[in-house]
ROMI-335277 format. One record per residue (C-alpha): x negated, y negated, z. Coordinates in Angstrom, 1 decimal. Layout:
N
@xx: X, yy: Y, zz: Z .
...
***
This chain:
203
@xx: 21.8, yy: -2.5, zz: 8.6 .
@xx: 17.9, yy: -2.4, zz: 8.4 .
@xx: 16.2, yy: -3.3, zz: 11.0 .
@xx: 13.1, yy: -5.7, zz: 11.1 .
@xx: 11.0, yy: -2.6, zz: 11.5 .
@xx: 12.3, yy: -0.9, zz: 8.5 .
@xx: 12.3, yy: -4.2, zz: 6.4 .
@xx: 8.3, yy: -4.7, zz: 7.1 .
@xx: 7.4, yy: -0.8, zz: 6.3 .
@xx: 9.4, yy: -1.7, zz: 3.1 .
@xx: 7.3, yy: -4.5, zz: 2.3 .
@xx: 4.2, yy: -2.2, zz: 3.3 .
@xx: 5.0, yy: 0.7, zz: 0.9 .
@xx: 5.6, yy: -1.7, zz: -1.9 .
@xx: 2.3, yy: -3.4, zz: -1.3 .
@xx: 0.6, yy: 0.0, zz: -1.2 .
@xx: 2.3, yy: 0.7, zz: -4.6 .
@xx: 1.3, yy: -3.0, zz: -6.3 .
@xx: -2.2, yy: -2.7, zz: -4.9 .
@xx: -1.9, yy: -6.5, zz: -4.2 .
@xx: -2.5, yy: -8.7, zz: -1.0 .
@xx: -2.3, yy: -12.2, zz: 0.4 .
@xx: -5.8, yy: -13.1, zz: -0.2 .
@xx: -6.3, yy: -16.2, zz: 0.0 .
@xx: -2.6, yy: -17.3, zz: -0.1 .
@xx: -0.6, yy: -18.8, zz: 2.7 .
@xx: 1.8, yy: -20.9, zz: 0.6 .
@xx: 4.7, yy: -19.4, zz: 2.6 .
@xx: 3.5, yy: -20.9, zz: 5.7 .
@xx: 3.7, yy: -24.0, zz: 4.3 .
@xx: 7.0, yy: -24.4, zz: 2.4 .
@xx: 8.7, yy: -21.7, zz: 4.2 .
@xx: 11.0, yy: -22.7, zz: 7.4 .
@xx: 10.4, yy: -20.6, zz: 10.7 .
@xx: 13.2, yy: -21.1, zz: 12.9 .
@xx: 11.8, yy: -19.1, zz: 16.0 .
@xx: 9.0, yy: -21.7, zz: 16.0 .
@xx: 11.0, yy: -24.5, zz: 15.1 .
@xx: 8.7, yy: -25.6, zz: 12.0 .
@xx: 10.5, yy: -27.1, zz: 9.3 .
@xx: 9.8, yy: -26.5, zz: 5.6 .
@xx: 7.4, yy: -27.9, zz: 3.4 .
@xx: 4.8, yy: -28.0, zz: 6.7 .
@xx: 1.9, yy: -26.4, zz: 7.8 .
@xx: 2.9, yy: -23.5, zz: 10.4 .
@xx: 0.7, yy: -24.6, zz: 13.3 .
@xx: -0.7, yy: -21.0, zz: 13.7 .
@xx: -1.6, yy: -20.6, zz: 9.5 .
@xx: -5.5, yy: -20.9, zz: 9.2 .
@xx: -5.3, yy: -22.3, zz: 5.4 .
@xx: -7.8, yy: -19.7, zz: 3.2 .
@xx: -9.5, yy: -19.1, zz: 6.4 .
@xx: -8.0, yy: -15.9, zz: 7.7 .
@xx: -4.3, yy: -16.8, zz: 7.3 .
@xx: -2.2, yy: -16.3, zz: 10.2 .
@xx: -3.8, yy: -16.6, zz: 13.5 .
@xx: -1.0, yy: -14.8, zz: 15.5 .
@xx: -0.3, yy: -12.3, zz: 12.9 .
@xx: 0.3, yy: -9.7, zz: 14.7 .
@xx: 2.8, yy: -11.4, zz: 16.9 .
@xx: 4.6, yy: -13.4, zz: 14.3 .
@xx: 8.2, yy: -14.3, zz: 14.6 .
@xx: 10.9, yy: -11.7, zz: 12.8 .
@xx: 11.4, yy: -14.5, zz: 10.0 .
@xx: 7.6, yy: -14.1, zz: 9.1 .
@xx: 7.8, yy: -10.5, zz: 9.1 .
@xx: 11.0, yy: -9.8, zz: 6.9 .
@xx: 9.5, yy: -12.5, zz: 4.6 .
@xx: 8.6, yy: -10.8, zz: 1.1 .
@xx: 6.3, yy: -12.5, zz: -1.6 .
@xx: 8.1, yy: -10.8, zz: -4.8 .
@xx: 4.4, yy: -10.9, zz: -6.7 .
@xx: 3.5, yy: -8.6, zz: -3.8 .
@xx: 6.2, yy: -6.2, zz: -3.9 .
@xx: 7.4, yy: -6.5, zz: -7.9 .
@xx: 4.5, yy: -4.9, zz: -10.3 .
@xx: 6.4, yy: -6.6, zz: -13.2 .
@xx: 5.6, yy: -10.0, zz: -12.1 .
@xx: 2.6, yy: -11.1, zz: -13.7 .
@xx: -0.4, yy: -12.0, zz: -11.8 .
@xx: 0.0, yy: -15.8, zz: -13.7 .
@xx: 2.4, yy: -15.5, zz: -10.4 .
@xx: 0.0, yy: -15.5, zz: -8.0 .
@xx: 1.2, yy: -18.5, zz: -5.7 .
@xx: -2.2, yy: -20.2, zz: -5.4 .
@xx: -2.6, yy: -20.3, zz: -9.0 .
@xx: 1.5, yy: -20.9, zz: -9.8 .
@xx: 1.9, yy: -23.5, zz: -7.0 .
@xx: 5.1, yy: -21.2, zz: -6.2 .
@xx: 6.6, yy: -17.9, zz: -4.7 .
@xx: 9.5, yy: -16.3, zz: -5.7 .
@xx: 11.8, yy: -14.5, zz: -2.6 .
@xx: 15.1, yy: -13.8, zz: -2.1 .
@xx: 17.6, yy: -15.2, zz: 0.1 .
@xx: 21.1, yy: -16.5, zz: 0.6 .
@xx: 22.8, yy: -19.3, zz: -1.7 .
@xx: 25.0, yy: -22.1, zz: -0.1 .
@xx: 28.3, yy: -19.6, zz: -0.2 .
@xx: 26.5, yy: -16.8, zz: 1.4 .
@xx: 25.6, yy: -14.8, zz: -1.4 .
@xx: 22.1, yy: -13.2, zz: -2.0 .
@xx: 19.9, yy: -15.3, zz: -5.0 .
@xx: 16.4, yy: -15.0, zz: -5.9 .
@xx: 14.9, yy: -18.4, zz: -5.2 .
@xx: 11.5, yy: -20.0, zz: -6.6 .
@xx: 10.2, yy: -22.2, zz: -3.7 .
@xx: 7.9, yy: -24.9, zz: -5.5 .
@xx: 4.6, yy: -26.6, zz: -3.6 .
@xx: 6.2, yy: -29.9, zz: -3.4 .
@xx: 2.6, yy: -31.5, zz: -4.1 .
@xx: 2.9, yy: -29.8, zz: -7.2 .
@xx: 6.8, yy: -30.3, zz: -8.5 .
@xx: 7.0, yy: -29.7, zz: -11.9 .
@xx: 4.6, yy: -26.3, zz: -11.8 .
@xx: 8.4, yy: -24.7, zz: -12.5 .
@xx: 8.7, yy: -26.4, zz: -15.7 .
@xx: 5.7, yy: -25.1, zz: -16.9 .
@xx: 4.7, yy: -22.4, zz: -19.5 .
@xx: 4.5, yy: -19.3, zz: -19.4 .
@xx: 7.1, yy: -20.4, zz: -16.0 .
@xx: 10.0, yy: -22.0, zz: -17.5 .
@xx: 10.5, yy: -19.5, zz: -19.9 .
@xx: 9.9, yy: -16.5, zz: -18.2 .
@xx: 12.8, yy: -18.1, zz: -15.6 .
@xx: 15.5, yy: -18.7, zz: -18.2 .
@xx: 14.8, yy: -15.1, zz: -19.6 .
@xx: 15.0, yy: -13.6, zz: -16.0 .
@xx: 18.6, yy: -16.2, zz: -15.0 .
@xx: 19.6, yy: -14.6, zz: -18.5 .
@xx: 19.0, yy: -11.1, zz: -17.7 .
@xx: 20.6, yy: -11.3, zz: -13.8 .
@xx: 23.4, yy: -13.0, zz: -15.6 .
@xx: 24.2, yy: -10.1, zz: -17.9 .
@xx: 23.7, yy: -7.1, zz: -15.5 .
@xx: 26.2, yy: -9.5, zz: -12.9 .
@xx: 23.5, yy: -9.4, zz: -10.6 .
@xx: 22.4, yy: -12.6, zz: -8.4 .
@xx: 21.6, yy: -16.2, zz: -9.1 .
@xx: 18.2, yy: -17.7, zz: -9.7 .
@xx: 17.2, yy: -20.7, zz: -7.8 .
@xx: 14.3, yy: -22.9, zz: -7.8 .
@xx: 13.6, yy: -25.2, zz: -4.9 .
@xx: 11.3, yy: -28.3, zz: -4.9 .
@xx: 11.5, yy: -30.0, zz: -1.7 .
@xx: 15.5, yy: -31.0, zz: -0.6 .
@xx: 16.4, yy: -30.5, zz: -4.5 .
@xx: 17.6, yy: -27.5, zz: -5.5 .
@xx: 18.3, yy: -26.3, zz: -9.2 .
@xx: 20.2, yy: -23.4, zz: -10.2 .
@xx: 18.4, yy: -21.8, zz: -13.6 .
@xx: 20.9, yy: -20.7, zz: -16.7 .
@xx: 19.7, yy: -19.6, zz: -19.7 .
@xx: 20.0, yy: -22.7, zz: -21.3 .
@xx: 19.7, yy: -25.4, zz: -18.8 .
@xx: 18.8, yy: -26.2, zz: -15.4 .
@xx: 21.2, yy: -27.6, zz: -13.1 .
@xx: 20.7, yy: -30.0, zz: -10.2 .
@xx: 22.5, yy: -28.5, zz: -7.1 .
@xx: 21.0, yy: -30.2, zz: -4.8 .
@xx: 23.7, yy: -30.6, zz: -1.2 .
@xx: 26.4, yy: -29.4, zz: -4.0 .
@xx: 28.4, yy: -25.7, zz: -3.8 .
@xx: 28.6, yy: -24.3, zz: -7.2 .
@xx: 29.8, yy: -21.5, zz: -9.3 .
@xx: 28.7, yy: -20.1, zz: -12.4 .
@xx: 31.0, yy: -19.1, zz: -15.3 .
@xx: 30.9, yy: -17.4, zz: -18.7 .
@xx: 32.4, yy: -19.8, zz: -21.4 .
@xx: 30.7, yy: -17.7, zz: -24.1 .
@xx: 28.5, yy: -14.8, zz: -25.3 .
@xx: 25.3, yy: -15.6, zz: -23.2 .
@xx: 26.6, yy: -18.3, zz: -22.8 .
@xx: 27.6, yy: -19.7, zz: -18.5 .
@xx: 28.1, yy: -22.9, zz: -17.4 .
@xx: 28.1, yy: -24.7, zz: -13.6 .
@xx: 30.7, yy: -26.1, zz: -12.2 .
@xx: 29.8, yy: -28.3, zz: -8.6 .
@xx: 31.5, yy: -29.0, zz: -5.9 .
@xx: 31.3, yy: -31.0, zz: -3.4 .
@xx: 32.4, yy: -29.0, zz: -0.4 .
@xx: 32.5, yy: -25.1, zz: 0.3 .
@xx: 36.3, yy: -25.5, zz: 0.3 .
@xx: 36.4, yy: -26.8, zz: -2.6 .
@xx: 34.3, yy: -24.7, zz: -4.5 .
@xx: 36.0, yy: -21.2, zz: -2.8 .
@xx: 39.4, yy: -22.9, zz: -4.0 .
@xx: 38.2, yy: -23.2, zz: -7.2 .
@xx: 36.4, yy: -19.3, zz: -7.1 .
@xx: 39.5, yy: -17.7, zz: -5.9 .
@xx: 41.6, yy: -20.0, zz: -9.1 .
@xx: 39.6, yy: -18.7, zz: -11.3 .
@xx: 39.8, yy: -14.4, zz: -10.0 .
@xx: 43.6, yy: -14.6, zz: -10.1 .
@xx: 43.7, yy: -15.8, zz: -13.3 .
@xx: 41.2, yy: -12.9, zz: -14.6 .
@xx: 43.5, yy: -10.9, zz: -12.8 .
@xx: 46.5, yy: -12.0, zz: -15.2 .
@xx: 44.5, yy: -12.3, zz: -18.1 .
@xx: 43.5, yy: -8.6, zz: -17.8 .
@xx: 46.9, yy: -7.2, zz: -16.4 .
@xx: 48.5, yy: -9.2, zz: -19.2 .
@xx: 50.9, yy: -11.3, zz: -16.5 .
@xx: 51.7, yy: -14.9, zz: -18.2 .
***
């Protein structure tokens, strides 16, 4: 497992590669949790100087802070349109109510429809399509407590709801909620056993 050190020269080296920086930007320290300072989302972190100089403990920030990683910093094929000051947004990954690793759009809630905007909305249902294909992970987008899970097609309200997300056609998925974890593992390991028969050929 990496370590916390290994995760921030990771961030580094992709930074050096992208050319890109903060700036101006502390949007995470706004909408971003930070347990080890017990601030809760969608607030100012007490130690953020706001596009004066950012963080004012920087070089003592918690671990959270540290393994945090802006993907228009790190991923050169994000556009700079993605710059969070400008999109009211950041895109990062992190883990979906069943414990599995999405890619999540945390949305300024001053600003929630920024999502649903062009060139954004597009660009997300061709990105859910293309994670969708390759079997990779989900694509969230976050506004606040609500919480919408992007298909190719659609976006789909998820909010306090465990979910999967099924092929019923040729780029084609749809998603089916749940209301607890039970019932939506119950309902994952239904539908693996009967891909299982369908592909051994077992009636």
């Amino acid at each position: 497992m990496s370590t916390g050190q290994d995760i921030e020269a990771a961030i580094t080296a992709k930074t050096a590669i992208t050319g890109r920086s903060c700036g101006a930007c502390s949007l995470c320290c706004k909408l971003l949790p930070i347990r080890e300072l017990e601030k809760p989302e969608n607030q100012w972190c007490v130690h953020c100087r706001p596009g004066n100089g950012g963080c004012g403990i920087y070089a003592e920030r918690p671990a959270s802070c540290r393994g945090f990683a802006c993907d228009w910093l790190v991923n050169p094929h994000l556009g700079d349109e993605w710059v969070p000051t400008r999109a009211k947004m950041f895109v990062h990954y992190n883990y979906d109510p069943l414990g599995n690793m999405g890619l999540y759009v945390v949305v300024d809630p001053a600003r929630p429809d920024s999502w649903r905007r062009e060139p954004y909305f597009s660009q997300l249902k061709g990105r859910a399509l293309h994670q969708l294909r390759t079997g990779k992970m989900r694509l969230y987008v976050t506004v606040g407590r609500q919480s919408f899970l992007i298909l190719p097609d659609a976006a789909v309200e998820t909010t306090d709801k465990f979910h999967l997300v099924v092929p019923v056609g040729p780029d084609r998925w749809e998603a089916r909620c749940f209301a607890t974890r039970e019932e939506a593992m119950a309902a994952s390991a239904r539908l693996k056993a009967s891909r299982m028969a369908a592909f051994s050929g077992t009636p």
